[in-house]
Phi, psi and omega in degrees: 000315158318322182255355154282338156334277184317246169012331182269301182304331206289328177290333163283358185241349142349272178294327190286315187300312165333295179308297150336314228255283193312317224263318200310302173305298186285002194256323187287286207301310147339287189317304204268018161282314183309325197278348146339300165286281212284328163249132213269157186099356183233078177244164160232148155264123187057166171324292192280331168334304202288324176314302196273356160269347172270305176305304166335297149342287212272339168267300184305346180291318184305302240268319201285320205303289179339265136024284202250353194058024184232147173248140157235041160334156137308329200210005163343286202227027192087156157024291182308292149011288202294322192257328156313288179314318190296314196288318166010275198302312194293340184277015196257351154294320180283352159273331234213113181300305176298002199223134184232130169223129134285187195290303205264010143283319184285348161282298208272338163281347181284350178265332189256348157286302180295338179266342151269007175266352179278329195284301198277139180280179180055161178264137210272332195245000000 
């Protein structure tokens, strides 16, 4: 009985992280549509533009955190962080077809990312 128990929790704590994960995703890809919008020199095209610039985004970010062992929010760990986050976005151009950035759109979304990543609870980046 304990251990169909056990088994049942592991499946549910499962399914949640998943859920986490997702709603995680779809909270990133909202932030970097707006700041998409909002900042100039920084555009995506369309819906899945926007997807696939938070996937991108969201891998190459897992690959660095990993890696280098460091977060790199926008406003994560200082200065540094903050210009880690900015290249991101710009080498996240060169995966995403739907996506244009310039140095200083990718600064200034790495700017506008980090100040709705202070708003939006969890981490957006």
């Amino acid at each position: 009985m304990s251990e169909e128990r056990n088994s049942n929790m592991n499946r549910m704590e499962d399914s949640k992280s998943w859920l986490q994960l997702i709603i995680r995703f779809i909270i990133s890809a909202i932030v970097i549509g707006i700041a998409a919008f909002v900042t100039p020199g920084f555009r995506i095209e369309g819906l899945w533009g926007v997807v696939f610039a938070a996937l991108a985004i969201s891998i190459i970010d897992y690959i660095i955190e990993r890696v280098f062992d460091v977060n790199i929010s926008p406003f994560g760990r200082g200065v540094m962080s903050f210009i880690i986050s900015a290249a991101v976005i710009y080498f996240s151009q060169f995966v995403v077809r739907a996506m244009s950035v310039t140095i200083i759109g990718a600064l200034l979304g790495a700017l506008v990312i980090g100040i709705i990543d202070m708003v939006v609870p969890g981490k957006t980046f």
